[in-house]
PLY file of the C-alpha trace (Angstrom):
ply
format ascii 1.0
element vertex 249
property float x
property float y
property float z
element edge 248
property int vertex1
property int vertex2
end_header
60.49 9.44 -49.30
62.79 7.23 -51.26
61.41 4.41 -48.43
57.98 4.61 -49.27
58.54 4.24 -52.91
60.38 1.65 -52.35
57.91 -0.23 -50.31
55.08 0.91 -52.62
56.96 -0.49 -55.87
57.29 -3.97 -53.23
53.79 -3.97 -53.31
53.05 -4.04 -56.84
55.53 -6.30 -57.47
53.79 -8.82 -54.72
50.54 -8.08 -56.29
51.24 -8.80 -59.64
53.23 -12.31 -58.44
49.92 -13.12 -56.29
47.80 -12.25 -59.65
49.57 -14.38 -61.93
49.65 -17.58 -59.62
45.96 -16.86 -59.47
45.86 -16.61 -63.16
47.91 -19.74 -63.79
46.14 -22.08 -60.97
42.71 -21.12 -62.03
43.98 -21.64 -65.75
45.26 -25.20 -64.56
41.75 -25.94 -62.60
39.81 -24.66 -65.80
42.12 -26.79 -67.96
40.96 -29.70 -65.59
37.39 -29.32 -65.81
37.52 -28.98 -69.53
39.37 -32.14 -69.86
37.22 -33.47 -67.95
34.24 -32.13 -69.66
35.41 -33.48 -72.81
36.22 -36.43 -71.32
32.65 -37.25 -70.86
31.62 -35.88 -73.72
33.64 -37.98 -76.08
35.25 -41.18 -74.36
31.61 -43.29 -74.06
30.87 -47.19 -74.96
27.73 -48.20 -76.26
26.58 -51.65 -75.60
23.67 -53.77 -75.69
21.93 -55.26 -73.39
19.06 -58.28 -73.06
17.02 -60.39 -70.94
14.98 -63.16 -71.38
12.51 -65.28 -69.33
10.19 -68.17 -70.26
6.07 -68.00 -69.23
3.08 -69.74 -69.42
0.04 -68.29 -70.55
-2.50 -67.35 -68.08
-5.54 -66.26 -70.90
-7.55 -68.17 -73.70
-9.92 -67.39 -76.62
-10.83 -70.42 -78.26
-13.67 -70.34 -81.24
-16.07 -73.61 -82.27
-18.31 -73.14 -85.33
-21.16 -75.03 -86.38
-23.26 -75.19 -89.78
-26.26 -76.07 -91.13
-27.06 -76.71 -94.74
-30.74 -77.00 -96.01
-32.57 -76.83 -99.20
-35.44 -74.24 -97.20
-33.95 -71.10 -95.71
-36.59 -71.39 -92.39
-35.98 -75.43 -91.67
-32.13 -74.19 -91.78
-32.24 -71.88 -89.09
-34.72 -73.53 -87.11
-32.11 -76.13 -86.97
-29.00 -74.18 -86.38
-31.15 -72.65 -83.31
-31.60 -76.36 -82.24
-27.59 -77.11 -82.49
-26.58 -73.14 -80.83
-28.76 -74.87 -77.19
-26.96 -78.01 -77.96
-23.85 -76.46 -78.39
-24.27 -74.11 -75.08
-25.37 -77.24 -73.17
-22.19 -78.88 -73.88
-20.30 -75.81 -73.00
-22.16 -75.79 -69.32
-21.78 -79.43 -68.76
-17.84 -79.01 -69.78
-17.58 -76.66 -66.89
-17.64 -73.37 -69.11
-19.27 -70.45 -67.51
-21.61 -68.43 -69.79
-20.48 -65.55 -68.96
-17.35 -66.99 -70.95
-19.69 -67.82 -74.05
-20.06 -64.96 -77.12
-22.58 -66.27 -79.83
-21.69 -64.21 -83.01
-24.79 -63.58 -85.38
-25.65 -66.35 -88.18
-23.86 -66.31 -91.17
-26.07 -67.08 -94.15
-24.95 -68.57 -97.91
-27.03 -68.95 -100.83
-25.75 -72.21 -102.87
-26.55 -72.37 -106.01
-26.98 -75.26 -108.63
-24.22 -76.07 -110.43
-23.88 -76.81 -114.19
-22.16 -79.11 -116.52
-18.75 -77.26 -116.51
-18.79 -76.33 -112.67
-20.28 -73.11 -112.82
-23.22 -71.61 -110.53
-26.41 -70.88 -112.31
-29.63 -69.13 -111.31
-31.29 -72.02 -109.90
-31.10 -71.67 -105.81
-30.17 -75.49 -104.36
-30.56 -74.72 -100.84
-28.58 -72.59 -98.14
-25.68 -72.59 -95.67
-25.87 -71.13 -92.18
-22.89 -70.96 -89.67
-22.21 -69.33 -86.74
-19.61 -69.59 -84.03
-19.26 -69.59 -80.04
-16.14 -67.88 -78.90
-15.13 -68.41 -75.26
-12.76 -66.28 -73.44
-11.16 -67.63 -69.98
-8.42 -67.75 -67.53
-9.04 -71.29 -66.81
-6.71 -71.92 -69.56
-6.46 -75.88 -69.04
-9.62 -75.76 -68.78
-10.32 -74.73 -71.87
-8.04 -76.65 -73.83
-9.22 -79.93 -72.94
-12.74 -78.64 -74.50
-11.66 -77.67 -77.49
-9.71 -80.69 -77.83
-12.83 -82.83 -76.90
-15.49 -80.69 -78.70
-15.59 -82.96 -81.91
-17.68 -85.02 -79.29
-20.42 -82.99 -80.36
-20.23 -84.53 -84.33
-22.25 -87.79 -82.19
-24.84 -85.39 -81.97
-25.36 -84.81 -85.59
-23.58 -81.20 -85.19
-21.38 -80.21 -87.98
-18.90 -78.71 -85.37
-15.06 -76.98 -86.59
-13.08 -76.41 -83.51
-10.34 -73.52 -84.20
-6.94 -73.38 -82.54
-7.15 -71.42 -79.37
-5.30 -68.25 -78.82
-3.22 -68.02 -75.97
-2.33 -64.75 -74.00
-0.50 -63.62 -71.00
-2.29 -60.33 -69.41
0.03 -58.99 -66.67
2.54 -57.98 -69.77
2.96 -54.19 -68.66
4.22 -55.44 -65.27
6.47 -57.82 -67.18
7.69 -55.21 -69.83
9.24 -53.23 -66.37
10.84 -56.16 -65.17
12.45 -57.54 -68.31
13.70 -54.04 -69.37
14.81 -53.35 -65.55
17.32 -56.49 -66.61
18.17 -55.93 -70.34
19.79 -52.77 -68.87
21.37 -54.64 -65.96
23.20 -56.43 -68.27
24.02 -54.23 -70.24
25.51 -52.86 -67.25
27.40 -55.90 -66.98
28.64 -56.12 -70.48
30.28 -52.18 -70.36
31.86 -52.97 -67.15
33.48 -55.79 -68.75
34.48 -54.26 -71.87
35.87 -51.05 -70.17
37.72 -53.45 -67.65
39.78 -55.10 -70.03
41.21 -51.84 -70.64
42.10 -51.34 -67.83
39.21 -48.57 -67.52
35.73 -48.28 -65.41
32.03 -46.64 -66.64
31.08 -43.83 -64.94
27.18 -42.61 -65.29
24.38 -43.64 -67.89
24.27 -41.45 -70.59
21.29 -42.65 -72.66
19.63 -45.74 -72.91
16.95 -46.69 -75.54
14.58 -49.46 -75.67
15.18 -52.48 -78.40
13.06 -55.44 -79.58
10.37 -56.62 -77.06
8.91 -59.83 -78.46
6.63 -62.64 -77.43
7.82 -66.60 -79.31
6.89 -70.07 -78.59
9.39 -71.43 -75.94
11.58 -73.28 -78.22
11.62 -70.09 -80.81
15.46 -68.81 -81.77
13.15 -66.18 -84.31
14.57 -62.34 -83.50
12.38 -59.43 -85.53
13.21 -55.65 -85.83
9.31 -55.39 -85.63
8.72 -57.68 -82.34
6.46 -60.95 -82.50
3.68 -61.36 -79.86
2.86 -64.83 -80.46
-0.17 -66.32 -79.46
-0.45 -70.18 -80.65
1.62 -70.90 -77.67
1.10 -71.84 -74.07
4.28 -71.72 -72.83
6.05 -68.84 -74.01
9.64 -66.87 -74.27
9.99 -63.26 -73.94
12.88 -61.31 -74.57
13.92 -57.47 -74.34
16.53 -56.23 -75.75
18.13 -52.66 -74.68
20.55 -50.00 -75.44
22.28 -47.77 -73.20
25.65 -45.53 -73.14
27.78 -45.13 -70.03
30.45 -42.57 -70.08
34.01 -43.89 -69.53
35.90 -42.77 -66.78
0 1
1 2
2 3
3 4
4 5
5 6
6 7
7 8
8 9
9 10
10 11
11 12
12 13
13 14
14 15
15 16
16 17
17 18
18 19
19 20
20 21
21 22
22 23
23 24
24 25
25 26
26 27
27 28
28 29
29 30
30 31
31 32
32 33
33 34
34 35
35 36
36 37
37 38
38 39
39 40
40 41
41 42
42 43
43 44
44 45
45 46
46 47
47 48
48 49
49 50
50 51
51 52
52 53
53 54
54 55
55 56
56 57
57 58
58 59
59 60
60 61
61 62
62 63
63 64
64 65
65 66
66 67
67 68
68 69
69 70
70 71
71 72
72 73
73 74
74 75
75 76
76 77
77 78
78 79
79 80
80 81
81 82
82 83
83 84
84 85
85 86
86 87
87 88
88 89
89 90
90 91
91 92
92 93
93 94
94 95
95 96
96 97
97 98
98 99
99 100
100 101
101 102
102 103
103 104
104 105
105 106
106 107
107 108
108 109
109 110
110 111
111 112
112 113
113 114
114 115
115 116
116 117
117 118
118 119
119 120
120 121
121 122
122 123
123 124
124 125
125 126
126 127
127 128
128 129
129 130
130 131
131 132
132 133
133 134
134 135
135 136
136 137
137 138
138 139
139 140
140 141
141 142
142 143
143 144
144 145
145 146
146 147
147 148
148 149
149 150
150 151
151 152
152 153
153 154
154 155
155 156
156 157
157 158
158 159
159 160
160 161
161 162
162 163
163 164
164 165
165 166
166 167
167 168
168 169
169 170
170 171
171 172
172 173
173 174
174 175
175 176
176 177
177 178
178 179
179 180
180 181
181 182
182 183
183 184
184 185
185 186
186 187
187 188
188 189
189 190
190 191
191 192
192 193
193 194
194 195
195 196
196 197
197 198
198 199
199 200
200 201
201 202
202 203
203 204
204 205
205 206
206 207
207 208
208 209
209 210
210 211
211 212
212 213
213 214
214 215
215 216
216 217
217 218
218 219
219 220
220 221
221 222
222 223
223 224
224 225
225 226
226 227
227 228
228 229
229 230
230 231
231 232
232 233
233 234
234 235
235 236
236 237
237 238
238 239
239 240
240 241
241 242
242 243
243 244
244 245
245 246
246 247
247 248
């Protein structure tokens, strides 16, 4: 009888020693995980990352505008008709398509007569038409040189204003992927050298958030909160700027 107890109270004893190693151990292994946990949570580096890469525009609007000023309404706009086909014919002999060509409407101005002290009066001196071609194109040499040698159609007796073309590049979504694909690359870069000289390493991305995308002339140091998307240049200089936390490890 007294054996039985004895091994019984062994038992016990052997159960409660096996429950409080399990106790402690899965205490230490919680311990871990919350350090670990916390770890993550709270040891991070936030850095920021960009990219930049010149290109040349591959699209062009450029504008011309021609005007007319009579003293009869009807001999003005029989004339600005006459310098629109003269206008066009230049355009087709330069190479431009018409699809290219837009002819806005006519633009009409009543000038008045002017008195002694500079002021208009009631008395109708004639009248000012204008209107303007605007070509659109991807032949963007192309259309440079005629805008540059439009004033050839002044010879003509064509009151002609040529207007600085626009210039645009139009695979930008693909290029938005690429540049940000390498603003976070190096931001990449930058953590891992930051958390190196501490002798430490990053672990996973924790957040990244997307910076200034911007579009400057080539030789442009500008940098805006807002972005720029310049488009008086032909070659051009785009930048993306990124950033991203990595936890620390």
């Amino acid at each position: 009888m007294e054996g039985g107890n004895f091994l019984k109270n062994s038992q016990i004893i052997i159960l409660g020693i096996c429950i409080a190693v399990a106790t402690i151990a899965a205490s230490v292994i919680l311990s871990s995980g919350f350090l670990k946990v916390m770890k993550f949570t709270r040891e991070q580096i936030n850095v920021t990352g960009s990219a930049t890469k010149e290109i040349r525009s591959d699209y062009i609007i450029w504008t011309g505008t021609f005007t007319r000023r009579e003293a009869d309404l009807k001999t003005a706009y029989k004339r600005l008709e006459g310098d629109l086909d003269s206008v066009k014919k230049y355009l087709a002999s330069k190479g431009v398509d018409e699809k290219e060509i837009a002819v806005s409407q006519v633009l009409t101005t009543t000038v008045y007569k002017k008195n002694d002290k500079g002021n208009d009066t009631n008395d109708i001196q004639g009248y000012s038409l204008s209107q303007y071609v605007e070509v659109k194109s991807n032949d963007v040499d192309k259309i440079i040189a005629v805008s540059r040698e439009s004033t050839e159609l002044i010879d003509q007796g064509i009151q002609f204003d040529s207007a600085l073309p626009e210039y645009f590049y139009t695979k930008l979504d693909e290029l938005k992927i690429e540049m940000l694909a390498k603003a976070t690359e190096n931001a990449k870069q930058r953590a891992q050298s930051m958390a190196g000289s501490t002798g430490n390493k990053i672990g996973f991305m924790r957040s990244a958030k997307m910076g200034v995308f911007q579009i400057t002339p080539a030789t442009s140091t500008d940098v805006s909160d807002y972005g720029v998307n310049d488009t008086s240049s032909l070659d051009k200089k785009v930048m993306a700027v990124v950033t991203v936390s990595f936890a620390i490890e």
